[in-house]
C-alpha positions in Angstrom: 231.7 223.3 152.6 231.4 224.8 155.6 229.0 223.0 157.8 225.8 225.0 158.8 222.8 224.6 160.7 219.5 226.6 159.0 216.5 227.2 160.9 214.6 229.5 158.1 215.2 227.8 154.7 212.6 227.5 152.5 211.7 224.3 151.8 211.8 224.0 147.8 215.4 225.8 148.4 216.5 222.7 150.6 215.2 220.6 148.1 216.9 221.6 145.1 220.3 221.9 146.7 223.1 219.6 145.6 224.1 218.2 148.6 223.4 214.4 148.8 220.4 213.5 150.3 219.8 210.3 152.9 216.6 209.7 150.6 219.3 209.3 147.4 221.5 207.8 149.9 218.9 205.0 150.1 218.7 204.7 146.3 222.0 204.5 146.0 222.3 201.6 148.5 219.8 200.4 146.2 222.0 200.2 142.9 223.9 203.8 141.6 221.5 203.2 138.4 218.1 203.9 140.6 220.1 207.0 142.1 221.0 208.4 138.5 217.1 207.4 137.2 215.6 209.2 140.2 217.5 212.6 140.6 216.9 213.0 137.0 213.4 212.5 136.9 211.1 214.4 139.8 208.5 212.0 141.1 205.1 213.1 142.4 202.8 211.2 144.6 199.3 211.8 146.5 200.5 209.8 149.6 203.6 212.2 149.8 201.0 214.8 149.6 199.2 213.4 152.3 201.8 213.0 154.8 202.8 216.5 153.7 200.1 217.8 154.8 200.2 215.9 157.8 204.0 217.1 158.8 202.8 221.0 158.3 199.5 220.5 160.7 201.2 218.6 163.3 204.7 220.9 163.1 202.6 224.2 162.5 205.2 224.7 159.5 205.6 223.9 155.7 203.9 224.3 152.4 199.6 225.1 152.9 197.4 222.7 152.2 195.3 223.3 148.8 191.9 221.2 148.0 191.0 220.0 144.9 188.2 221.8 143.3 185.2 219.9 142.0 186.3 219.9 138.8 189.2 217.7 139.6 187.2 215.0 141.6 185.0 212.4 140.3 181.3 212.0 141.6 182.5 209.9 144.3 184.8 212.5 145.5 187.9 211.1 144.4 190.9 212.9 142.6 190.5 212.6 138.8 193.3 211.3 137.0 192.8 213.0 133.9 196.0 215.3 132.1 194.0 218.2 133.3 193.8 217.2 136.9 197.6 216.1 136.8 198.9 219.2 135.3 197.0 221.5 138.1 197.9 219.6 141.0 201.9 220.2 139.4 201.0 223.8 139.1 199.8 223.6 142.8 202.9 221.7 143.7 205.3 224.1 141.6 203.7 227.3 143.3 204.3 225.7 146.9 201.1 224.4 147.6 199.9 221.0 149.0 197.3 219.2 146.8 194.6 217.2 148.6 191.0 216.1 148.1 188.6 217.7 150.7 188.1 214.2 152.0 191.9 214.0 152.5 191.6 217.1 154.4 189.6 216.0 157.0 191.9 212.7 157.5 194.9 215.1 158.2 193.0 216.6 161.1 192.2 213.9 162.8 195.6 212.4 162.0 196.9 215.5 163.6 194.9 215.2 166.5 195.7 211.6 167.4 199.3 213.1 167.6 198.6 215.4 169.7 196.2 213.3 171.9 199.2 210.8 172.5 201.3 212.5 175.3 204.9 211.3 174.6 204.3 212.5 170.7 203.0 215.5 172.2 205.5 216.1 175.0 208.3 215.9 172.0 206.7 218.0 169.5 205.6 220.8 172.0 209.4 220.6 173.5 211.3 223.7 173.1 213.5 223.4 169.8 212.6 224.3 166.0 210.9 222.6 162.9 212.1 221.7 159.9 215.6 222.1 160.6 218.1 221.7 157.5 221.8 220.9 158.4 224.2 221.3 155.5 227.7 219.6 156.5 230.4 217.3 154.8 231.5 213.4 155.5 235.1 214.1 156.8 236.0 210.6 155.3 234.6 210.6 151.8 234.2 214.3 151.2 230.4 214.4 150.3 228.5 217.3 151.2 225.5 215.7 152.8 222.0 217.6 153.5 219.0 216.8 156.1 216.0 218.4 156.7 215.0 217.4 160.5 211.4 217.8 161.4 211.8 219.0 165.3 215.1 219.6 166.7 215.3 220.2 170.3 218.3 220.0 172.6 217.9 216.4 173.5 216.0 214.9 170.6 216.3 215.0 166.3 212.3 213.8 165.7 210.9 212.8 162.4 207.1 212.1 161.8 206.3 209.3 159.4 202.8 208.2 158.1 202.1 204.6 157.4 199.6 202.9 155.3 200.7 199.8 157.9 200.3 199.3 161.3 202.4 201.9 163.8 203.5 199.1 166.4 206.7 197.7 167.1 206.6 194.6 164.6 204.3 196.7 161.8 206.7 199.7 162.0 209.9 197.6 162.2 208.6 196.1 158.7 208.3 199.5 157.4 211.2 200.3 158.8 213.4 197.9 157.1 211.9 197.6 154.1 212.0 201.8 153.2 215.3 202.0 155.3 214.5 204.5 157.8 217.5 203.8 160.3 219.7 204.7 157.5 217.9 208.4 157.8 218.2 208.2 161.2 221.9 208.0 161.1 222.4 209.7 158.2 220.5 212.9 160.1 222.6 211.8 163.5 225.9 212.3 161.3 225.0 215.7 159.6 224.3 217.4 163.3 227.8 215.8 164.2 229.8 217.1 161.7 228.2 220.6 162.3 228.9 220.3 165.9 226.2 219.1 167.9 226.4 215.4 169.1 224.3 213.4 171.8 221.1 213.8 170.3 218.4 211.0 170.8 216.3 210.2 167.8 212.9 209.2 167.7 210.1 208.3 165.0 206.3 209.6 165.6 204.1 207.4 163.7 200.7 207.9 162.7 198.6 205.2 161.0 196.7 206.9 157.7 193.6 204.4 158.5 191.1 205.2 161.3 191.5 204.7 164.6 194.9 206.6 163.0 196.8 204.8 166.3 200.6 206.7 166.9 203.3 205.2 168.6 206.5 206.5 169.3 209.5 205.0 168.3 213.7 204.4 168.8 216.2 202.4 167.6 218.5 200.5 169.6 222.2 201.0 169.4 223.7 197.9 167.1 220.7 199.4 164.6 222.2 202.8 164.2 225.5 201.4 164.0 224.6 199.6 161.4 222.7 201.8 159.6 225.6 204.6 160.3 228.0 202.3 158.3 225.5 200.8 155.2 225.2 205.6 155.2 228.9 205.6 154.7 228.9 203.1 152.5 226.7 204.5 150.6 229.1 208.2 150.7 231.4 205.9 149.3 229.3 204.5 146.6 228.5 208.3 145.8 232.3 209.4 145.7 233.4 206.4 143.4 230.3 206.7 141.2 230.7 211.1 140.7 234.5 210.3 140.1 234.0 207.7 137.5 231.0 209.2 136.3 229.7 205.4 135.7 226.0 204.5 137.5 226.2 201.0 137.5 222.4 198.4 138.1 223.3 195.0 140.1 226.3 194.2 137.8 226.4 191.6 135.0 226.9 188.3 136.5 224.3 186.0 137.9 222.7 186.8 141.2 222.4 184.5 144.1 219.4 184.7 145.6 219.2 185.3 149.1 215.8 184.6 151.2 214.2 186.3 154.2 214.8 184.2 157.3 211.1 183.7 158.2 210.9 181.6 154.3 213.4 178.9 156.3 211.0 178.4 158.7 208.0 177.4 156.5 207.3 173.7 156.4 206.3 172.6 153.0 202.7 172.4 153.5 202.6 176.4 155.0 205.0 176.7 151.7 202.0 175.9 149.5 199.6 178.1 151.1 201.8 181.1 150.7 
């Protein structure tokens, strides 16, 4: 494939392309099985909706923002979930729209202005460059044909925006971090701008908390981190290659597992063991 940088694509067009994601790239580091469950079945979720909406008022692009009507909310003002309610937020979703409950709404314009009220987010977003970037490209090594769909792109800087249900500083965010794999994104993104010719970019995370005071932070990784994660995105290229040409999408394997602990459990005594 010849390795292209798009500036105008629609986004349910970049989503429904066949090149390999860094999102499926996660679930196959996960186990080839989650991968094969996951692409096969389209998942829809209100807090993706959210921090849809979120991306679109603090980028000034993507999908509009859709409320639901009263007779998809409960008399407290929450979203029903009744078949009816599900089907018309997919109908919303399916026609390009962004469901959220007029409540929601107001939380993504204050999230928005938090962002903006922080001046290094600010200073980053408002730099010269484009939103929602996609890069098409393929992994010289494995022969994948990767996507990634970069939410500001500027001359010095690939920027995504993430929304946490967490806390946005160093420790809260590295949890997150870890846990959903965002430093394989990071590199997986850092790659797909290589391949298609443009190198030396920085990369930073703009967080915004979802609860009120809805702090932001603004966040890098340091360089054994997207080393790492650079090699756990090829191996997961890998993973893809020998998976496709076996066409076999195997779980965690048949034999026992041993179990491996977080290193903070080692440091528990056994009377903080019993509280936990």
């Amino acid at each position: 494939m010849s390795a292209r940088i798009v500036y105008d694509m629609p986004e349910a067009e970049y989503h429904a392309r066949p090149e390999l994601s860094s999102t499926q790239a996660r679930w196959l580091l996960d186990s080839p099985a989650r991968y094969r469950h996951n692409v096969e079945r389209r998942r829809e979720s209100v807090a993706y909706d959210v921090g849809h909406a979120v991306h679109a008022r603090v980028l000034g692009v993507g999908s509009p923002v859709i409320a639901y009507p009263d007779e998809h909310l409960t008399p407290s003002g929450n979203v029903s979930t009744k078949a009816a309610t599900v089907a018309w937020a997919h109908e919303q979703r399916e026609a390009g729209l962004v469901p959220v409950s007029p409540d929601q709404i107001a939380t993504v314009e204050t999230m928005a202005e938090a962002v903006l009220a922080h001046p290094e987010a600010r200073r980053l977003i408002e730099a010269s460059g484009h939103s929602e970037v996609s890069v098409l490209s393929t992994d010289p090594d494995t022969g994948v044909d990767v996507r990634a769909r970069i939410d500001r792109l500027s001359d010095t800087t690939a920027l995504d925006v993430k929304t946490t249900s967490g806390i946005a500083d160093r420790i809260g965010f590295g949890r997150d971090a870890a846990r959903l794999d965002y430093p394989v994104q990071a590199a997986w993104y850092l790659d797909a701008l290589r391949w298609a010719g443009v190198d030396g970019l920085e990369w930073r995370f703009v967080v915004i908390e979802k609860s009120a005071p809805h702090l932001v932070a603004v966040h890098a990784l340091d360089d054994v981190t997207l080393l790492t994660a650079s090699e756990r995105a090829k191996r997961a290229r890998e993973i893809y290659a020998e998976c496709t040409a076996s066409d076999s999408w195997p779980g965690y394997g048949d034999e026992a597992l041993t179990t491996y602990m977080p290193g903070w459990w080692y440091g528990l005594d056994d009377e903080e063991m019993e509280v936990e």
